[in-house]
DSSP file (Angstrom, degrees, kcal/mol; ACC not computed):
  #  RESIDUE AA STRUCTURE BP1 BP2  ACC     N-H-->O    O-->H-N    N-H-->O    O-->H-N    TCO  KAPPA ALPHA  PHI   PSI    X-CA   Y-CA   Z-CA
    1    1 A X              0   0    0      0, 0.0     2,-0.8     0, 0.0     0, 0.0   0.000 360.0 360.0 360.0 -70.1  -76.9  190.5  -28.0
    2    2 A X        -     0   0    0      4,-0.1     2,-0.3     3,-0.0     0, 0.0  -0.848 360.0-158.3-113.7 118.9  -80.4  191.5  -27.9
    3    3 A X    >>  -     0   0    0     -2,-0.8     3,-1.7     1,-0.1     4,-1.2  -0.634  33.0-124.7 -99.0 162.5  -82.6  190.8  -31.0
    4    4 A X  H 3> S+     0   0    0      1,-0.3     4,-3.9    -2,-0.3    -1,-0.1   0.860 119.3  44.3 -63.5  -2.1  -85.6  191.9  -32.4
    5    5 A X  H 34 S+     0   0    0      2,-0.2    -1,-0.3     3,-0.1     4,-0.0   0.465 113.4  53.1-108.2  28.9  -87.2  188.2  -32.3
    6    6 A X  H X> S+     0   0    0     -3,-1.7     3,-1.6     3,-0.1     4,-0.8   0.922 114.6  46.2 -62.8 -95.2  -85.6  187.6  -28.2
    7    7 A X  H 3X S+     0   0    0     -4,-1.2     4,-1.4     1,-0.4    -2,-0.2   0.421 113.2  41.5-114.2 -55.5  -87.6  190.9  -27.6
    8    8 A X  H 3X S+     0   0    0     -4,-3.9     4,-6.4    -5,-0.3    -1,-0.4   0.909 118.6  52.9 -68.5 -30.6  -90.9  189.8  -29.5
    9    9 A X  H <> S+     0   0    0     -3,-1.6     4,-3.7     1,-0.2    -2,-0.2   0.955 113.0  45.7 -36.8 -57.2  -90.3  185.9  -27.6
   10   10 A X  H  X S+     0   0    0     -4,-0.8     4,-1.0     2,-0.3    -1,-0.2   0.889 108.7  48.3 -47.1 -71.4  -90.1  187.7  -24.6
   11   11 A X  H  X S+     0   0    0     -4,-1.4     4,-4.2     1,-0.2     3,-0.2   0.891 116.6  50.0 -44.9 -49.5  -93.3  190.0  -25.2
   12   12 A X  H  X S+     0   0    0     -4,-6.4     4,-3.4     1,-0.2     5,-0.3   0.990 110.4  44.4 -52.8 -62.4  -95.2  186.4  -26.2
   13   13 A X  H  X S+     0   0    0     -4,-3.7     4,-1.7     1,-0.2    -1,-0.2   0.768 117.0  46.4 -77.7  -6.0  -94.3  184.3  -23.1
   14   14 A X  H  X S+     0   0    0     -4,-1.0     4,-1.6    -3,-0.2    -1,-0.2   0.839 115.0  54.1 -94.3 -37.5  -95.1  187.6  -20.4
   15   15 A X  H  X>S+     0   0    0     -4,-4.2     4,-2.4     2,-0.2     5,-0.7   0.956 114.7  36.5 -41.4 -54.0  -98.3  187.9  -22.5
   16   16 A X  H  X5S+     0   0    0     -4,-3.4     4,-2.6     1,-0.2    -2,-0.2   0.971 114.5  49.9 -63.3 -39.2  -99.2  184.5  -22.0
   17   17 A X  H  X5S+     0   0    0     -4,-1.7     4,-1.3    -5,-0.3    -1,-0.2   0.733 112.1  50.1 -77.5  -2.2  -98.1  184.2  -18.8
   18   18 A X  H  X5S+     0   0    0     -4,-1.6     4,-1.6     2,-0.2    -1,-0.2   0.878 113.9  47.7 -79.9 -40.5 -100.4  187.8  -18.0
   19   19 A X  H  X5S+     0   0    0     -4,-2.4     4,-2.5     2,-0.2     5,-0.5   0.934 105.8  67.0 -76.1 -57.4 -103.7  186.0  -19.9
   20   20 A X  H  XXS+     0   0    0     -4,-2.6     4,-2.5    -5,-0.7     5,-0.5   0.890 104.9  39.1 -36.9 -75.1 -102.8  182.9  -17.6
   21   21 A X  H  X5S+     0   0    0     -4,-1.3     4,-1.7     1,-0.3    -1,-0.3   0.750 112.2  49.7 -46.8 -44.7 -103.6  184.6  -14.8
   22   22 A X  H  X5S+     0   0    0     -4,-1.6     4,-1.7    -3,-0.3    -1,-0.3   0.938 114.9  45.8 -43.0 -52.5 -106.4  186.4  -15.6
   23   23 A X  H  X>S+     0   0    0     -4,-2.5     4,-1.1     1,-0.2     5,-0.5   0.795 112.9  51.8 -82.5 -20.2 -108.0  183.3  -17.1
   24   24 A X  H  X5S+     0   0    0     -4,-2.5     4,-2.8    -5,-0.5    -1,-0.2   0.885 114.3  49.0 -84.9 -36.3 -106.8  181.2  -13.6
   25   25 A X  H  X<S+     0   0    0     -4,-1.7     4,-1.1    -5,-0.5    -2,-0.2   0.714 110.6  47.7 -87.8  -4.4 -108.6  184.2  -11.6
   26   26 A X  H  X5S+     0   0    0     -4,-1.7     4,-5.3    -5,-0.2     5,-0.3   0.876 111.7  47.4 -74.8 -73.5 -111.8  184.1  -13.5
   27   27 A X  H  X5S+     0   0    0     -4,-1.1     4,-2.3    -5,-0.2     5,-0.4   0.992 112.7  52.0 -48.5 -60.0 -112.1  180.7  -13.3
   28   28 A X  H  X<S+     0   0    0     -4,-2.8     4,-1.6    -5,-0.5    -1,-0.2   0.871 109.4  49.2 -43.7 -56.2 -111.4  180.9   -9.4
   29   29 A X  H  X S+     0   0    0     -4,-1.1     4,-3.3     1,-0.2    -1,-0.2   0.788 105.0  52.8 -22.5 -67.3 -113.8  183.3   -8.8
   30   30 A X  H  X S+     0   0    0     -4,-5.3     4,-2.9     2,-0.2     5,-0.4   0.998 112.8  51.6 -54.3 -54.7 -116.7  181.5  -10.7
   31   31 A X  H  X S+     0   0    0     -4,-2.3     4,-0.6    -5,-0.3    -2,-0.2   0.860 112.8  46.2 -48.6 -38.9 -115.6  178.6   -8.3
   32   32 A X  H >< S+     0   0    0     -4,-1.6     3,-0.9    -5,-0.4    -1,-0.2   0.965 114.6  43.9 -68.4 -73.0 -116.0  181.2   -5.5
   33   33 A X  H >X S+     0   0    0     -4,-3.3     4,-1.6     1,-0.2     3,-0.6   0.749 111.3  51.5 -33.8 -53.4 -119.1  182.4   -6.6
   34   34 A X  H 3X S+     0   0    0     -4,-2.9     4,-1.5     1,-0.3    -1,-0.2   0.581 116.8  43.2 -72.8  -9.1 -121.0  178.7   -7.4
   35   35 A X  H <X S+     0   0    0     -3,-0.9     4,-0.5    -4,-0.6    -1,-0.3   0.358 106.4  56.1-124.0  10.8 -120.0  177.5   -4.0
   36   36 A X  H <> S+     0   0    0     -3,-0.6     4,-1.5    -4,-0.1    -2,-0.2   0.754 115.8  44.5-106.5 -38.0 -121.0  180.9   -2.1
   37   37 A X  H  X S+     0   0    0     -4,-1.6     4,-1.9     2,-0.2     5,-0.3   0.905 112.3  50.0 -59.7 -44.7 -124.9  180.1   -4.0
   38   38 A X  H  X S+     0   0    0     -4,-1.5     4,-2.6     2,-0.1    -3,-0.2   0.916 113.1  45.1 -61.8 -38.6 -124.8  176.4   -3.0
   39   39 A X  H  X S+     0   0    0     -4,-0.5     4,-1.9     1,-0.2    -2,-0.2   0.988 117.9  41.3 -51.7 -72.2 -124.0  177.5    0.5
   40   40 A X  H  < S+     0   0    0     -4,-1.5    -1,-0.2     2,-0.2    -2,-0.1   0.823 119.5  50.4  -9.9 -54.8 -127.0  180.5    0.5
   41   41 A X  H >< S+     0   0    0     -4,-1.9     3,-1.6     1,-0.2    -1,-0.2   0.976 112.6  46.0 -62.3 -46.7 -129.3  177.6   -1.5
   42   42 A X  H 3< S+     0   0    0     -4,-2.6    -1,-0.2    -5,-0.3    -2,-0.2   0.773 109.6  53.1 -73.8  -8.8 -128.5  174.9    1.2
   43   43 A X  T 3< S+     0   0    0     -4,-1.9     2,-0.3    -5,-0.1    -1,-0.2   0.076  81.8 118.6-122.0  36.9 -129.2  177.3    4.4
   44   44 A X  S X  S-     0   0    0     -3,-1.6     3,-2.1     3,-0.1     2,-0.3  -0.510  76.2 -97.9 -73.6 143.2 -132.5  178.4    3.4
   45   45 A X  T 3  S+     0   0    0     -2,-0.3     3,-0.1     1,-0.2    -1,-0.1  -0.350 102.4  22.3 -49.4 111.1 -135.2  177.6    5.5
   46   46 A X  T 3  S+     0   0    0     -2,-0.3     2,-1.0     1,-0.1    -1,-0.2   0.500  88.1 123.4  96.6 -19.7 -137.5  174.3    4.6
   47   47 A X    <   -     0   0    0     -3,-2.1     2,-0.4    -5,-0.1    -3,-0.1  -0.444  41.5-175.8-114.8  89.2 -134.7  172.9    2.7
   48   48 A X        -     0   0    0     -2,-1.0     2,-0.7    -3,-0.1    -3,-0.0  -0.631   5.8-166.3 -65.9 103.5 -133.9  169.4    4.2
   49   49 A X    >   +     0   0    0     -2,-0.4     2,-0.8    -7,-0.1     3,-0.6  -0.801   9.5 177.4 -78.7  85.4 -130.7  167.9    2.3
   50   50 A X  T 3   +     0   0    0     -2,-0.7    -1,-0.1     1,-0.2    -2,-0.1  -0.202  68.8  79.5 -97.8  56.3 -130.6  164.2    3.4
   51   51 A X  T 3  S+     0   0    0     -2,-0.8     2,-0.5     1,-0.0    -1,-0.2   0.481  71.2  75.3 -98.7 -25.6 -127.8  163.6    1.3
   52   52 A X  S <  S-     0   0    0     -3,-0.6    -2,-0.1     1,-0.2    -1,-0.0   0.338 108.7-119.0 -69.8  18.7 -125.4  165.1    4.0
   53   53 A X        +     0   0    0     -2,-0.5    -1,-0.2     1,-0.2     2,-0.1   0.435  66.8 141.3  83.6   4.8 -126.1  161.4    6.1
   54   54 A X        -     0   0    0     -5,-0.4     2,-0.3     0, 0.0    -1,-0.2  -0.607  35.5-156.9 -81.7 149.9 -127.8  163.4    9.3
   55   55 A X        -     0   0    0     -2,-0.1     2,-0.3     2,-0.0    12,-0.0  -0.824  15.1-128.0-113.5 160.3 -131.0  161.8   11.2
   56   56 A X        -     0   0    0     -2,-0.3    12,-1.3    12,-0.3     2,-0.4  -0.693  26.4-167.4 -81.5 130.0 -133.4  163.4   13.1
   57   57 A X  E     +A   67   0A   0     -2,-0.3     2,-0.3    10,-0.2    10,-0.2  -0.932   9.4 179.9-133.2 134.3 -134.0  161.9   16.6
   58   58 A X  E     -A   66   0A   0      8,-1.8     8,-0.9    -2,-0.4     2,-0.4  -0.872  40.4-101.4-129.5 154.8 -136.9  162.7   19.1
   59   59 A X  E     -A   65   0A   0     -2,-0.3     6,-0.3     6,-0.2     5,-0.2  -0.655  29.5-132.9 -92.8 142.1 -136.9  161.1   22.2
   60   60 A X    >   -     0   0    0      4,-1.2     3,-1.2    -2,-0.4    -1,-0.1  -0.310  27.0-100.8-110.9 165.1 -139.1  158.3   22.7
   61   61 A X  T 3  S+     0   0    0      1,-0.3    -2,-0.0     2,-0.1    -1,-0.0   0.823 122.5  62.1 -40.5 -59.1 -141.7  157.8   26.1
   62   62 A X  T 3  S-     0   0    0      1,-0.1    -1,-0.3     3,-0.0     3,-0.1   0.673 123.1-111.3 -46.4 -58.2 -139.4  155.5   27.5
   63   63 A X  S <  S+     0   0    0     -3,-1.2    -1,-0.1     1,-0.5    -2,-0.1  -0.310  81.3 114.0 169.3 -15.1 -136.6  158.4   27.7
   64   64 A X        -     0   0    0     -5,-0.2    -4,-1.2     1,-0.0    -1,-0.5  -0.193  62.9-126.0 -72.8 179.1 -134.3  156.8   24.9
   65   65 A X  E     +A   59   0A   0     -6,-0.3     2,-0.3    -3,-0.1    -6,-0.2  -0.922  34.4 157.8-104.1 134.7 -133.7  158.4   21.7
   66   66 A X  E     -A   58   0A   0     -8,-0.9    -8,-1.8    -2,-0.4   -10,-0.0  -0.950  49.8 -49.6-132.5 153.0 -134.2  156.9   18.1
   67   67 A X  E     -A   57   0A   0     -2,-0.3     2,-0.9   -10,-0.2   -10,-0.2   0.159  57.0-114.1 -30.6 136.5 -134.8  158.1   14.4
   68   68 A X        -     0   0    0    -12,-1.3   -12,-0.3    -3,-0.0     2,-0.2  -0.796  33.5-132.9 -99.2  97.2 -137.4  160.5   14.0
   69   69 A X    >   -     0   0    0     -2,-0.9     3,-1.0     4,-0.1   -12,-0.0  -0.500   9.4-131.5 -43.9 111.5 -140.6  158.7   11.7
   70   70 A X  T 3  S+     0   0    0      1,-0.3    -1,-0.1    -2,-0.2    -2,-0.0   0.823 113.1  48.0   3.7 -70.5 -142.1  160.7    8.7
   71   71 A X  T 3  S+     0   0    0      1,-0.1     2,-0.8     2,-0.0    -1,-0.3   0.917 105.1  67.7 -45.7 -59.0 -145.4  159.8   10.2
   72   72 A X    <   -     0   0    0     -3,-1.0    -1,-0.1     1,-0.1    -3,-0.0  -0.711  69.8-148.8 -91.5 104.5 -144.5  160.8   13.6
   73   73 A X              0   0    0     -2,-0.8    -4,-0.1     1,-0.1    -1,-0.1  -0.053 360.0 360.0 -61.3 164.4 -143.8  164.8   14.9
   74   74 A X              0   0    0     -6,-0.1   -15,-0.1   -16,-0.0    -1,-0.1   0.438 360.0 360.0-115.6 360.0 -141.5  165.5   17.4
């Protein structure tokens, strides 16, 4: 019924699956970690991202609003 190489089978596939998990919660963690620093990096002060597709707009004499010029302070 029960042999010794079921028993060692056994030991291997709850080892692996024990290392699996460690190695799946490492890796989460680092994920966890690099995207809690990119957050930190990106909501520093001074640090303007224009990838993220937002414009600036200041409102112009006329009352209306349009994109906010390099040149031009608001």
């Amino acid at each position: 019924m029960f042999s010794l190489q079921k028993i060692l089978v056994l030991f291997a596939v709850l080892a692996a699956i024990w290392y699996g998990f460690k190695l799946v919660t490492r890796l989460d963690q680092a994920r966890k970690q690099k995207l809690k620093e990119t957050a930190r990096n990106d909501a520093t002060p001074g640090s303007s991202s224009k990838e993220d597709g937002v414009v600036d707009l200041v409102q112009n004499p006329d009352g209306t609003y349009g994109a906010k010029n390099k040149d031009r302070s608001a």
